[in-house]
C-alpha positions in Angstrom: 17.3 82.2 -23.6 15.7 81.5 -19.8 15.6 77.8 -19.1 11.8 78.2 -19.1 12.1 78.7 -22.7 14.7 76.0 -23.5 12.7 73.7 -21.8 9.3 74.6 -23.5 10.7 75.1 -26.8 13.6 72.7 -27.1 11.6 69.5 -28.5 8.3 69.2 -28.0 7.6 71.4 -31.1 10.4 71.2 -33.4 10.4 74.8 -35.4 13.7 74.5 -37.4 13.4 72.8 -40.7 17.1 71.2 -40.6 16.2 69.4 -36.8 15.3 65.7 -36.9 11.5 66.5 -36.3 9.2 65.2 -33.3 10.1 63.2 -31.0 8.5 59.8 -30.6 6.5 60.6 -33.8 9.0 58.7 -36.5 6.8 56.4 -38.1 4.1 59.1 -38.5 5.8 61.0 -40.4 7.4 58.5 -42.5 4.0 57.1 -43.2 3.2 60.5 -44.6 6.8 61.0 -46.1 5.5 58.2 -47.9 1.9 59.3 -48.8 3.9 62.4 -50.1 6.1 61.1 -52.5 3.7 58.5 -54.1 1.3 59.8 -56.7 -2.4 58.7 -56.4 -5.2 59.4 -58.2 -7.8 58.5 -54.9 -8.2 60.4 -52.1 -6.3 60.0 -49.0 -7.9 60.1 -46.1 -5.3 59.9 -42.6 -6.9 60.1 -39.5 -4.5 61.2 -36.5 -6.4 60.6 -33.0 -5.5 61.0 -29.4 -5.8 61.5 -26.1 -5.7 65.6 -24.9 -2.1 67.0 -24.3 -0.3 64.2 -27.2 1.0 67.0 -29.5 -1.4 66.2 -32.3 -1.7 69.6 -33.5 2.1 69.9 -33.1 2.5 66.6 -35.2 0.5 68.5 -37.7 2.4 71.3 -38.0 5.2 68.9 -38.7 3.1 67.5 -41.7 2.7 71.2 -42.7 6.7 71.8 -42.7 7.0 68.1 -44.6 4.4 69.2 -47.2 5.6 72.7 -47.7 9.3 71.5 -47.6 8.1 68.9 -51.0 6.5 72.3 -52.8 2.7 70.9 -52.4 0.4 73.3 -51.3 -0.7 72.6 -47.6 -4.0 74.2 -45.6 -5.2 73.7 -42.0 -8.5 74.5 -40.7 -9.4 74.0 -36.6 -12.9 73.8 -36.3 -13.1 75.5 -33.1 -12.5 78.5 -35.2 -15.6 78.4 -37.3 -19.4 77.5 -36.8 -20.1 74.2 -37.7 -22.2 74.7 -40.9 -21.1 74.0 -44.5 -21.5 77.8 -45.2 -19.0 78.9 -42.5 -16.3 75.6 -43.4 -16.5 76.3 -46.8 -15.9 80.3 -47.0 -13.0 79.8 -44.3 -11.3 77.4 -46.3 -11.5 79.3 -49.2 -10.3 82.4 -47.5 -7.6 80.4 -46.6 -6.5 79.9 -50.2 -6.8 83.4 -51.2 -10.1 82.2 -53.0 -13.2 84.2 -53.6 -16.6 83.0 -51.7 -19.8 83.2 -53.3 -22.4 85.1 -52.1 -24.4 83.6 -49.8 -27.6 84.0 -51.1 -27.1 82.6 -54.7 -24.6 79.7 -53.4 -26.4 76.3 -51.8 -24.4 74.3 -49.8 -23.1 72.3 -52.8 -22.2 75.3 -54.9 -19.5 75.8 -51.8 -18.5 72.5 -52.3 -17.4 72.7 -55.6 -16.1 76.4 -55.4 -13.8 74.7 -52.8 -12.9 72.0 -55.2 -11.9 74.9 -57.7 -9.9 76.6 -55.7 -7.8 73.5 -54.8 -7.4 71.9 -57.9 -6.1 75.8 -58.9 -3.4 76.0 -56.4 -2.5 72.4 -56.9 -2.6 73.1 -60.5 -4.0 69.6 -60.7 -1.4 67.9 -58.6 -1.6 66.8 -55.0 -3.1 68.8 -52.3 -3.2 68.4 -48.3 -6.1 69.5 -46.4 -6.1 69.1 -42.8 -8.4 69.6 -40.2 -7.6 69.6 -36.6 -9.9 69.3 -33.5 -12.1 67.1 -35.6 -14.1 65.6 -33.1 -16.0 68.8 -32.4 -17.3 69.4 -36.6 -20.5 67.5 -34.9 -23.1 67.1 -38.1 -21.1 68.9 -40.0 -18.8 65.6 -40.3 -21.6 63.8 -42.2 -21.7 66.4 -44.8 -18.1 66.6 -45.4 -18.0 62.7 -46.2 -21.1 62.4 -47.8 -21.1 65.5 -49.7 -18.0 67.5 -49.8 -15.2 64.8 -50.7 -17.4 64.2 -54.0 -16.2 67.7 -54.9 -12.6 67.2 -54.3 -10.2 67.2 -57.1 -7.8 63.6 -58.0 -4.7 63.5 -55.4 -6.4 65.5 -52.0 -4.9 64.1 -48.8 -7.4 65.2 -46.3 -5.8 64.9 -42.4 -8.8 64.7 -39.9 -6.6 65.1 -36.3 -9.0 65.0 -33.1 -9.3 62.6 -30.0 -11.1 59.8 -31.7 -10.9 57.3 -34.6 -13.1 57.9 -37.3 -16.7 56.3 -36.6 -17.6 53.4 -38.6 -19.6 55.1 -41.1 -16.1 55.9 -42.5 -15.1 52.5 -42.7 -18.1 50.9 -43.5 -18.1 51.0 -47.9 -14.7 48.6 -49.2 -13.4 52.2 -51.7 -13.8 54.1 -48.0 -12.0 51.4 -45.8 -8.7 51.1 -48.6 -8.5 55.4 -48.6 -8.1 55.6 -45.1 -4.8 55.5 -43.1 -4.7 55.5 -39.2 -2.4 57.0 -37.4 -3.1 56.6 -33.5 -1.0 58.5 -31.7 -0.3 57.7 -27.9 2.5 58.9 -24.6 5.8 58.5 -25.3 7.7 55.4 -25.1 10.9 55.2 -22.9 13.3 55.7 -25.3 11.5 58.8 -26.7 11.6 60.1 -23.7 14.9 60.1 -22.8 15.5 61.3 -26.5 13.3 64.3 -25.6 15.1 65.0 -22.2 18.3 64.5 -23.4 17.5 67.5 -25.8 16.3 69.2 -22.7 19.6 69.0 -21.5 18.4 66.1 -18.8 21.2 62.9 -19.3 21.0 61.8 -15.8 19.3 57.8 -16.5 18.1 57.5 -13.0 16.2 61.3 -13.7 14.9 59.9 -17.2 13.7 57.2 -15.5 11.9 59.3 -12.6 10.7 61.5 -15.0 9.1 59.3 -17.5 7.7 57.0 -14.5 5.8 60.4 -12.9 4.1 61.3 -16.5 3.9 58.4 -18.5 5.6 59.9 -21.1 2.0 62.6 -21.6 4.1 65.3 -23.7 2.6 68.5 -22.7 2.8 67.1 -18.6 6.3 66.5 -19.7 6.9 69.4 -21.3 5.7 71.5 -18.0 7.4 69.5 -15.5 10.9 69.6 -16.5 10.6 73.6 -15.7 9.7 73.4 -12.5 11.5 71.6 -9.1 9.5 68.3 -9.4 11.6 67.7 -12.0 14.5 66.9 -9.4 12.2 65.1 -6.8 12.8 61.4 -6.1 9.7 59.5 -7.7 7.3 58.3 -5.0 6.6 54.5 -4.9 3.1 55.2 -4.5 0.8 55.3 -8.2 -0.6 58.8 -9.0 -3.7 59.4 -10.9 -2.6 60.9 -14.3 -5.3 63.7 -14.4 -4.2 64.4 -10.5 -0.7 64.8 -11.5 -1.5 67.3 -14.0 -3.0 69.8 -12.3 -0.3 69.3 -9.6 2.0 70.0 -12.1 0.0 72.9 -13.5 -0.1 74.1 -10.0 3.8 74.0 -9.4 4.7 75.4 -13.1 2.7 78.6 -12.3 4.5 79.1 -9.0 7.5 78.6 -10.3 8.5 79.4 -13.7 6.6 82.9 -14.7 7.5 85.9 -13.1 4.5 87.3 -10.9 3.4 89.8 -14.0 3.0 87.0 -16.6 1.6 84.9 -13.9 -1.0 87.1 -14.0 -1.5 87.3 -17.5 -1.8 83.6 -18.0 -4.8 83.2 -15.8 -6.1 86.1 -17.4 -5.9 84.5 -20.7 -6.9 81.2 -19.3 -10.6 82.4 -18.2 -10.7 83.9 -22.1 -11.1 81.7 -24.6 -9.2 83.3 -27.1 -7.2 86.0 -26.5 -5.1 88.8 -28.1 -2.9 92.1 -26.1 -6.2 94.1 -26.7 -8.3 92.1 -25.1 -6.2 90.7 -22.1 -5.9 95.1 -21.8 -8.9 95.0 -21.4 -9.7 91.9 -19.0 -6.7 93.3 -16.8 -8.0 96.9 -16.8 -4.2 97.7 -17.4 -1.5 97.7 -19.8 0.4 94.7 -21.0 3.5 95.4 -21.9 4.2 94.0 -25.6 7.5 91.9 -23.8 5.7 90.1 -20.9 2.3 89.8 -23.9 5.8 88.4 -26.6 6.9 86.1 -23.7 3.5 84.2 -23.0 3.0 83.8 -26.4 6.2 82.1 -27.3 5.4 79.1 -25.2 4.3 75.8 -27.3 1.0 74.9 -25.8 0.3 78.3 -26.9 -1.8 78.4 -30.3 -1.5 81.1 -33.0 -5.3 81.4 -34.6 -7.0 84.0 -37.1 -8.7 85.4 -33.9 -5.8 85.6 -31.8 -4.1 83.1 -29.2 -5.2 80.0 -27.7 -4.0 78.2 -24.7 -3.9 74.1 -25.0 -7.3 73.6 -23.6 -6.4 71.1 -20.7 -3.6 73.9 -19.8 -6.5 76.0 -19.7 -9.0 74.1 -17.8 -6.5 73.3 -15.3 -5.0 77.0 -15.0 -8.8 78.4 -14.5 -10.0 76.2 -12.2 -6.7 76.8 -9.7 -7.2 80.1 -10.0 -10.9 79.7 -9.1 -10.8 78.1 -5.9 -7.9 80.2 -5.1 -9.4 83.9 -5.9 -13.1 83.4 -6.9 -13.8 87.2 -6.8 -10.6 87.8 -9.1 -12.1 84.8 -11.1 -15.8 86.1 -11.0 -14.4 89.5 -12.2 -12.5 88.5 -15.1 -15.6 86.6 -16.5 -17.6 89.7 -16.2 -15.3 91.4 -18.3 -15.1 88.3 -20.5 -18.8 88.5 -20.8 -18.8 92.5 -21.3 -16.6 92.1 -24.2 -18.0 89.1 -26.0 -21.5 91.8 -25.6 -20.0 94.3 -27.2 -18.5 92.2 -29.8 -21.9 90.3 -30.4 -23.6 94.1 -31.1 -20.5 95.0 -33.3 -20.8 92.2 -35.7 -24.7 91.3 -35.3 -25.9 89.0 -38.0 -22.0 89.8 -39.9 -19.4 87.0 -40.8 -18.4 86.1 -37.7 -21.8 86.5 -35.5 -22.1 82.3 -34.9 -18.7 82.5 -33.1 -19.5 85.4 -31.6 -22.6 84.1 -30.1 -21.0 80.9 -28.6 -18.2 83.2 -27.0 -21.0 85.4 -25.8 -23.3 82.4 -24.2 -20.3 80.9 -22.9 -20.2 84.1 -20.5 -23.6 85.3 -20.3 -25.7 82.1 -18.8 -26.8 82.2 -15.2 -25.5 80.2 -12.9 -27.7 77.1 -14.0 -26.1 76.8 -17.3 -22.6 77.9 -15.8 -22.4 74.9 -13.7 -23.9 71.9 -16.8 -21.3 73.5 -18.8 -18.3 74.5 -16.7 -16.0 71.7 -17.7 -15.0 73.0 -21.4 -14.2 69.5 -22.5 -16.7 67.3 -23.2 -16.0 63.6 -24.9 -18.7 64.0 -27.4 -20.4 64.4 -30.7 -23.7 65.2 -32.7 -24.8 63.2 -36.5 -28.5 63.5 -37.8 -30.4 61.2 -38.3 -30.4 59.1 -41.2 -30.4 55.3 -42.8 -27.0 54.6 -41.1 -27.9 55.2 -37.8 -31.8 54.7 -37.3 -31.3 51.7 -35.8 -29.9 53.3 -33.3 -32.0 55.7 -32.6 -34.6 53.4 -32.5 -33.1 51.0 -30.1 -32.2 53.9 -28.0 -35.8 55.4 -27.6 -36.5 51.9 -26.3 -34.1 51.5 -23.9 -35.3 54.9 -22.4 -38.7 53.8 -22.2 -37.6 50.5 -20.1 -35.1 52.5 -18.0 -36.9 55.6 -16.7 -36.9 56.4 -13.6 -37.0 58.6 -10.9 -33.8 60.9 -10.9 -31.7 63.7 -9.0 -29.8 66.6 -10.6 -27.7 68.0 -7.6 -26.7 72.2 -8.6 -24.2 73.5 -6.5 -24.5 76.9 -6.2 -21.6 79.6 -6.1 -22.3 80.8 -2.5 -21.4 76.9 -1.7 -25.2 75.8 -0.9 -26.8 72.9 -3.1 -30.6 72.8 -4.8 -31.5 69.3 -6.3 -33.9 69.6 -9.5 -36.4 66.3 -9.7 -36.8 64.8 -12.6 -39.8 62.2 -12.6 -40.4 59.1 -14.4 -43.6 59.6 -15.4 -42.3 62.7 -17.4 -39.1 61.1 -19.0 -42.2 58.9 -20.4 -44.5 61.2 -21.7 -41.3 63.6 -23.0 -40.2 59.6 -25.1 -43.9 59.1 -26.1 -44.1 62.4 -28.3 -40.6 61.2 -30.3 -41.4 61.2 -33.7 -38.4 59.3 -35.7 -39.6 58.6 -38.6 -41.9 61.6 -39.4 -39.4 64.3 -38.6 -36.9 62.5 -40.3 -39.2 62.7 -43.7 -39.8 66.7 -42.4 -36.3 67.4 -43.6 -33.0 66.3 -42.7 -31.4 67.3 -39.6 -34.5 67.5 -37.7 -33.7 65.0 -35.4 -29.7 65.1 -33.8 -28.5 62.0 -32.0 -25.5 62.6 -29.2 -22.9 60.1 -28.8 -20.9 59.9 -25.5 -16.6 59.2 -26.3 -17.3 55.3 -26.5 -19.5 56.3 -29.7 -22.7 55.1 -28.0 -26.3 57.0 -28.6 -26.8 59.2 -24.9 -29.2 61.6 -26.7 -31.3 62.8 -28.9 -32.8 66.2 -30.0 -35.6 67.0 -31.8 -35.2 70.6 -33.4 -37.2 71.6 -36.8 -36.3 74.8 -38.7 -38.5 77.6 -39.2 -39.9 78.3 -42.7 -42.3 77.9 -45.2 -41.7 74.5 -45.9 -42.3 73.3 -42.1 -45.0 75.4 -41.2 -48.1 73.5 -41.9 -46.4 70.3 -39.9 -45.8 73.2 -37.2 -49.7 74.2 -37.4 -51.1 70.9 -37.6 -48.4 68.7 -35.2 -48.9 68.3 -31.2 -46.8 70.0 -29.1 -46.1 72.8 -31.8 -49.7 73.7 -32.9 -50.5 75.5 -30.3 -48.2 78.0 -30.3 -48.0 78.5 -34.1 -52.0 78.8 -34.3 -52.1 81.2 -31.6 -49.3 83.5 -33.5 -50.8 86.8 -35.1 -50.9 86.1 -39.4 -48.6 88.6 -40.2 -45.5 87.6 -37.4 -46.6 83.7 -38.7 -46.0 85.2 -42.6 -42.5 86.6 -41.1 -41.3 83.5 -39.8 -42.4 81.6 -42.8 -39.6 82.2 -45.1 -38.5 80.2 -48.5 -36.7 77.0 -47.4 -34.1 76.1 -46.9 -33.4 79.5 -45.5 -35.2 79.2 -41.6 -36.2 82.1 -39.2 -35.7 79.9 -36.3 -35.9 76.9 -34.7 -38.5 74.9 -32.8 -37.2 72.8 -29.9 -39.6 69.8 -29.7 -37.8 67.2 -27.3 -34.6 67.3 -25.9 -33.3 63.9 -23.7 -30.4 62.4 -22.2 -30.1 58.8 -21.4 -29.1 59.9 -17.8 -30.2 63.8 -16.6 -27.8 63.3 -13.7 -24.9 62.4 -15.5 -23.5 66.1 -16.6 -21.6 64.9 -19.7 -24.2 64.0 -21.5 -26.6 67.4 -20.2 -22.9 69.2 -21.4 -23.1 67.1 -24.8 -27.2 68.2 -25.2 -27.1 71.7 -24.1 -23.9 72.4 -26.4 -26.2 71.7 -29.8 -28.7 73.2 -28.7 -26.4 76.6 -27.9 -25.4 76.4 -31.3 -28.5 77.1 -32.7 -29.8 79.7 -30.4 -28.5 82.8 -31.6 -27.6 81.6 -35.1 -31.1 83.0 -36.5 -33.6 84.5 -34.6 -36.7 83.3 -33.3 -36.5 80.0 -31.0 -39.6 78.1 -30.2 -39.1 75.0 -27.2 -42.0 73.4 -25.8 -40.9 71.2 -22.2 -42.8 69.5 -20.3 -42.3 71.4 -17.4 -39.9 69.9 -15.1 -37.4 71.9 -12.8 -34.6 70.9 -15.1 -36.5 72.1 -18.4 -37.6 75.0 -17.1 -34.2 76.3 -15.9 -32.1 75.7 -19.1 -34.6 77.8 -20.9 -34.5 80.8 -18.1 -30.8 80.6 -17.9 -30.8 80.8 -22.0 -32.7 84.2 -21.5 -35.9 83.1 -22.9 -39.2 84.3 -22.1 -42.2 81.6 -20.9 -45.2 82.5 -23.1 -48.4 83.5 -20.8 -50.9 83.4 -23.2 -51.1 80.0 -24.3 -50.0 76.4 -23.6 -50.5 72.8 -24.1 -52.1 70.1 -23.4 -50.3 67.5 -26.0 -47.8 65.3 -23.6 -51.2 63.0 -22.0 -54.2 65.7 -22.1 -54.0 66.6 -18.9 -50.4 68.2 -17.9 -50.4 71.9 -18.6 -46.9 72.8 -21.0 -45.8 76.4 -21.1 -43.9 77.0 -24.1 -40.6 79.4 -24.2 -39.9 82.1 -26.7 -36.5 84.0 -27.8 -36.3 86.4 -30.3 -33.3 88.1 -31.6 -34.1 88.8 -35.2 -32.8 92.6 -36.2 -32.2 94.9 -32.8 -33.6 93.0 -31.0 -30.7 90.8 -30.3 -29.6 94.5 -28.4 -32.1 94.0 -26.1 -31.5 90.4 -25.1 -27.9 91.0 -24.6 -28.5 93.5 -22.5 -31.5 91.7 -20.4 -28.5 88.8 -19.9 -26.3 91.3 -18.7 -28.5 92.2 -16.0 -29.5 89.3 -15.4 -25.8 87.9 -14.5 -25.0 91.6 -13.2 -22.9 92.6 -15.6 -24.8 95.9 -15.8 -22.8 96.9 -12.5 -20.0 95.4 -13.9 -20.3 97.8 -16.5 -21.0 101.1 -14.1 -18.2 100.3 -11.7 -15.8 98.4 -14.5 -11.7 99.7 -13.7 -11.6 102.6 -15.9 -8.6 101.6 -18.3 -10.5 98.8 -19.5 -12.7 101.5 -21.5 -9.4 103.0 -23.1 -7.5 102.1 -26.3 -3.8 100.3 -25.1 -2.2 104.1 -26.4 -4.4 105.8 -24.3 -3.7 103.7 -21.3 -0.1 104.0 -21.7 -0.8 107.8 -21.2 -3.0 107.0 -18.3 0.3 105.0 -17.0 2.8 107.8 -17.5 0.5 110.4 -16.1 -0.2 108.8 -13.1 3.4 108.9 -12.4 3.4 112.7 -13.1 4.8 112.9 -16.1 4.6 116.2 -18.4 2.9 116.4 -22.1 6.6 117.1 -22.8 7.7 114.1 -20.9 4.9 111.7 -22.5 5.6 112.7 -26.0 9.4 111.4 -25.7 8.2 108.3 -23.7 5.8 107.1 -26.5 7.7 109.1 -29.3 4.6 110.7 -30.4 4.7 114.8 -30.6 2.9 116.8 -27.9 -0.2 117.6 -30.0 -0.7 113.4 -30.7 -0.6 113.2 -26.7 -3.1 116.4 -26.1 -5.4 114.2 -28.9 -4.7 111.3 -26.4 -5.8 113.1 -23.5 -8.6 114.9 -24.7 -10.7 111.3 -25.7 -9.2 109.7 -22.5 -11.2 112.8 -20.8 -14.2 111.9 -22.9 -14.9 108.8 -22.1 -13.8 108.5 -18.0 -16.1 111.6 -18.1 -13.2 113.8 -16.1 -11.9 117.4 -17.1 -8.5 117.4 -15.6 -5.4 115.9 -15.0 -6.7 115.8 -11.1 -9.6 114.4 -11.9 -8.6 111.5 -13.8 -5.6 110.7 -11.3 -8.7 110.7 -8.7 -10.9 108.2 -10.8 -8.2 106.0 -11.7 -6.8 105.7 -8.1 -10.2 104.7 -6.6 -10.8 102.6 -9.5 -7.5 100.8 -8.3 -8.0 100.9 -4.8 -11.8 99.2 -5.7 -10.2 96.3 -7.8 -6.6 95.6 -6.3 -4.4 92.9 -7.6 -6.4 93.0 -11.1 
C-alpha cells in the first residue's frame, strides 16, 4: 500500500469492524450505542450537525456498521441524490428497502407515507429501525413535510438520524413530546489528543510534529487527512495565524502536486468539474480511456463517496480542486464543462419526463446557463434553506416584507465576465417597492400551500421570499382574475388555457409572481433564490414569471432560456410601468428543442461538431481506438482485449459508423487531428 493510501485510509474512516472506530468521535457513538440497546416505544430523533469537511457522513457510516453489527436493519438516504418532493423521498427510500412503490398516479403524498411506514415496520418486523438521512440541510420544504407529515406514519421504535451542517430549526424543538425525542449530537475539529490519536495511526509519533500539525489545521479532519500526504506535513509551523479556508486550498493545491501521479491528477480535476461521476462518464469528459486501475485508485480515497449514480467527491474537495484548476487552465476548464453540459443534454432527452428527469434537470441547468447564471451560482455551496409558508413562520414573513419596505434602496450587482471585463446591473429603489407592494401573504397562502417560499440565510434568518403558484384547475380563476397574472392568462388561446388547467393537485406549471432578496448584491442570498426557483423549472412544463423589468430580472430569465412574450404585458406594479412577462415551455418534445436552443446558446453546438472523437465511443470501442493507433493487428487486438477477431471487426465496424471514417487510415487521421486540436485533454 502507497503511503498516499495509508494516510487517507488509515483513520479518518475506519472500514474494519474489529478497529476501535472514529477518532475523536467516542461519545457519539456511545450515545447511539446507548440509543441502540435501549428499547423505546417513541421516536428517536438524533440530529448530527457540522461544519463542511467534519466526517459527518463518515461518522454515519460508523452508526451504519454499529446498527448492522446489533442485527437492526439500517437505511441511508443523501438528499442530494433525489429531488426534494415527497414523491421522489418516498419511492427512493422504499427502493432502498427492496419495497414496492405505488403508482404515481393513484398514490397522494400520504399514501407514500404510509407505504414507507409498511415497509419499515416489515423489515423491522416490528422492532427498531434506523433511518438516516444525510446532507439534511439541503431537503428545503421538503423538511416541513417530513416532520409534520411523514413521522406520523412511522412505526413504534424508528430512530431517524438527520446529519447536515446545521441544528435542527426551532420548529423541531418548539412542542415538549418534540423537544424530549430529540438528541443532539454537534460535532466539531478534533481536539489535541484526537489528534495525535489519529496521527499516531498515521504513523506520525513525533510530539513537536503532532503539535505543528494540529496547530496548522485546527484539527479540520478532511484538511488533516490531506496534509499529512503531502511535504507540509514536515514544515516548521509559521508563527503567523492562517485563515482556515486559505489553508485549505493551499493544502488542496500542494496535495494535487504532490501525491497523484500526473494521470490521476488529471482525472481528479476531471471528476471535480462533474458533479457526479462514474468511468463512463469521466471517458467521456477526457475524450480518452481510463484505465480501470488509475479509475480503482481515485475511487479508494475517503473523501470519495460511493452513490446510486456513481461517485462523489467531498464537495469542499471539489470546490477547491475546480477552482485551481480554473484559474490555472480556463480553456481545459471551459472544455470540460462543455462536455459536462453535452452529457447532462443527452441524458435529459434520454430520460425526459422518466424517474430520474428532476435530477437530471438540475445536473443539466447546472451546465447549461449563460454566463449570467454561471457567475450567481458558481460557488456550489450555499449556507441556506427554503420552508413554506405557514402559522409557524408568518410572523416572519410579515416582519420581513416590512423591513424591505424601510430598507430599499438604490443597489449595485457587479458581473464579472469570463473575458475578465465587469457590467454592473442597477437595481432601483423605486422598483424593490413596487416588486414588495404586489406581495400577497395572506391570499396566496389561502391559494394553497407552498405558494409562498421563505429563504433563510445559515444564521436561520428570513433573506427571501418567493412567490410561485402551481398551474391547474384549482388556481386558474385566481390566475385570470389576479394583477400581475391576469394578463397573460386572459390573453392565452381557450384550448392551450384548457391544457394548462389540469385537476389539482397535479400542476402544468408554475407562475413566478415575485421573487426578492433582502440584499440583490449580496450573492448568497441571489444563490439561495435562484436555486428554488431552478428546482421548479424543468420539473413540469410551462413556466409563467412576470418581473418588473429590471437589468437583474430580465437576465436570470434569458439566462434560464426563456422567451419574453411580445404580444402582451402589464401594467399591474403602479399603472404606469410596462412589465413584459417570460414564457418556458417544455411539456412533451418540446423540452428537445429548449435543450438544444441552450446549447447554442452557451456554444455547445460547436462543442458538439468539433467534440474529440473518443468521447462519442463506448470505453470497448475506445480501447480499440487505443491499440489501433499504435498499429496493432485485428489478430493483435483480439489477444489484447481477449475478445475473438470477429467481436473486434464488430468493434471496428460501429467505431467507423459513428466517426463517419471507412478505414483504418482514415480514422488514425481523425483521431490524430482530433488530438492535436485538444492536447493535454
Amino acid at each position: 500500500m502507497t503511503t498516499e493510501h495509508r494516510h487517507l485510509r488509515s483513520a479518518y474512516q475506519q472500514q474494519a469492524p474489529d478497529e476501535a472506530g472514529l477518532v475523536g468521535r467516542e461519545k457519539e457513538m456511545r450515545l447511539f450505542a446507548q440509543l441502540l440497546t435501549t428499547p423505546s416505544s417513541s421516536l428517536r430523533i438524533v440530529n448530527v450537525h457540522g461544519t463542511g469537511g467534519i466526517g459527518k457522513t463518515a461518522l454515519l457510516a460508523e452508526f451504519g456498521r454499529m446498527t448492522r453489527q446489533s442485527g437492526i436493519p439500517y437505511a441511508m438516504l443523501d438528499s442530494r441524490l433525489f429531488s426534494h418532493s415527497p414523491a421522489e423521498f418516498c419511492n427512493s427510500l422504499l427502493r432502498s428497502l427492496n419495497a414496492p412503490t405505488p403508482k404515481r398516479t393513484l398514490a397522494g403524498q400520504t399514501a407514500l407515507a404510509q407505504a414507507c411506514g409498511s415497509a419499515i415496520a416489515k423489515a423491522s418486523d416490528r422492532g427498531a429501525f434506523v433511518l438516516a438521512i444525510d446532507t439534511f440541510e439541503e431537503c428545503g420544504e421538503l423538511e416541513q413535510w417530513l416532520r409534520d407529515d411523514f413521522l406520523n406514519c412511522m412505526p413504534e421504535g424508528l430512530i431517524l438520524i438527520l446529519s447536515g451542517r446545521f441544528a435542527l430549526k426551532p420548529a423541531w424543538h418548539a412542542a415538549p413530546p418534540w423537544e424530549r425525542m430529540i438528541y443532539r449530537l454537534p460535532i466539531g475539529d478534533l481536539d489535541y489528543e484526537a489528534t495525535r490519536a489519529y496521527l499516531h495511526r498515521c504513523g506520525i509519533d513525533d510530539e513537536a510534529a503532532v503539535h505543528a500539525l494540529w496547530t496548522r489545521t485546527r484539527g479540520h479532519p478532511l484538511t488533516l487527512t490531506l496534509l499529512i500526504s503531502t511535504s507540509l506535513a514536515s514544515l516548521e509551523q509559521e508563527s503567523r495565524s492562517v485563515d482556515e479556508e486559505a489553508m485549505f486550498g493551499h493544502v488542496v493545491q500542494t496535495w494535487l502536486r504532490e501525491v497523484p501521479d500526473p494521470a490521476t491528477r488529471e482525472i481528479i480535476e476531471s471528476a471535480a468539474v462533474a458533479r457526479y461521476f462514474n468511468q463512463e462518464m469521466l471517458e467521456q469528459l477526457m475524450a480518452r480511456p481510463v484505465p480501470t486501475d488509475q479509475f480503482r485508485s481515485m475511487i479508494s480515497h475517503s473523501f470519495i463517496q460511493r452513490i446510486d449514480r456513481g461517485w462523489l467527491l467531498h464537495e469542499l474537495l471539489r470546490e477547491a480542486i475546480a477552482y485551481d484548476l480554473r484559474m490555472r487552465k480556463p480553456d481545459r476548464y471551459n472544455r470540460l464543462w462543455r462536455r459536462c453540459m453535452r452529457y447532462y443534454t443527452n441524458k435529459l432527452k434520454r430520460s425526459a419526463r422518466s424517474r430520474s428527469v428532476s435530477l437530471d434537470n438540475a445536473d443539466f441547468l447546472y451546465y447549461i446557463g449563460n454566463q449570467f447564471i454561471h457567475y450567481i451560482m458558481y460557488k456550489q455551496w450555499v449556507s441556506s434553506s427554503v420552508e413554506p409558508l405557514g402559522p409557524s413562520n408568518r410572523e416572519e414573513a410579515e416582519r420581513y416584507v416590512a423591513r424591505r419596505k424601510q430598507t430599499a434602496k438604490d443597489g449595485v450587482v457587479p458581473f464579472h465576465n469570463q473575458d475578465g471585463s465587469m457590467t454592473t446591473f442597477l437595481i432601483s429603489r423605486r422598483e424593490s417597492l413596487l416588486v414588495l407592494g404586489q406581495i400577497r401573504l395572506q391570499e396566496l397562502y389561502e391559494l394553497g400551500h407552498g405558494c409562498v417560499k421563505l429563504i433563510r440565510n445559515g444564521q436561520g434568518e428570513v433573506c427571501g421570499l418567493i412567490e410561485i403558484i402551481p398551474i391547474n384547475a384549482h388556481t386558474m380563476d385566481y390566475l385570470l382574475t389576479a394583477p400581475l397574472s391576469r394578463a397573460y392568462f386572459n390573453a392565452l388561446p381557450g384550448k392551450l388555457r384548457q391544457e394548462l388547467a389540469v385537476a389539482a393537485p397535479g400542476k402544468s406549471g408554475y407562475f413566478v409572481r415575485t421573487l426578492d432578496v433582502y440584499d440583490f448584491s449580496d450573492f448568497t442570498m441571489m444563490h439561495a433564490s435562484l436555486s428554488t426557483l431552478i428546482s421548479h423549472i424543468l420539473s413540469t412544463g410551462y413556466i409563467v414569471a412576470a418581473p418588473i423589468g429590471n437589468p437583474v430580472s430580465n437576465a436570470i430569465c434569458s439566462s434560464l432560456g426563456m422567451d419574453e412574450v411580445t404580444e402582451v404585458r402589464n401594467l399591474d406594479y403602479d399603472g404606469v410601468t410596462s412589465a413584459a412577462y417570460f414564457v418556458m415551455d417544455t411539456r412533451g418534445n418540446r423540452v428537445h428543442d429548449y435543450v438544444e436552443r441552450m446549447v447554442v446558446s452557451f456554444g455547445g453546438e460547436e462543442e458538439r461538431d468539433g467534440e474529440a472523437a473518443l468521447s462519442r465511443l463506448s470505453r470497448r470501442e475506445r480501447e480499440v481506438v487505443e491499440r489501433v493507433m499504435q498499429g496493432r493487428s485485428n489478430m493483435e487486438l483480439a489477444r489484447d482485449l481477449y475478445l475473438s477477431e470477429g467481436t473486434v471487426k464488430k468493434h471496428l465496424a460501429n467505431i467507423f459508423r459513428k466517426l463517419e471514417v471507412k478505414s483504418r487510415a482514415q480514422l488514425i487521421r481523425k483521431v490524430s487531428a482530433e488530438n492535436a486540436a485538444h492536447p493535454g485533454d
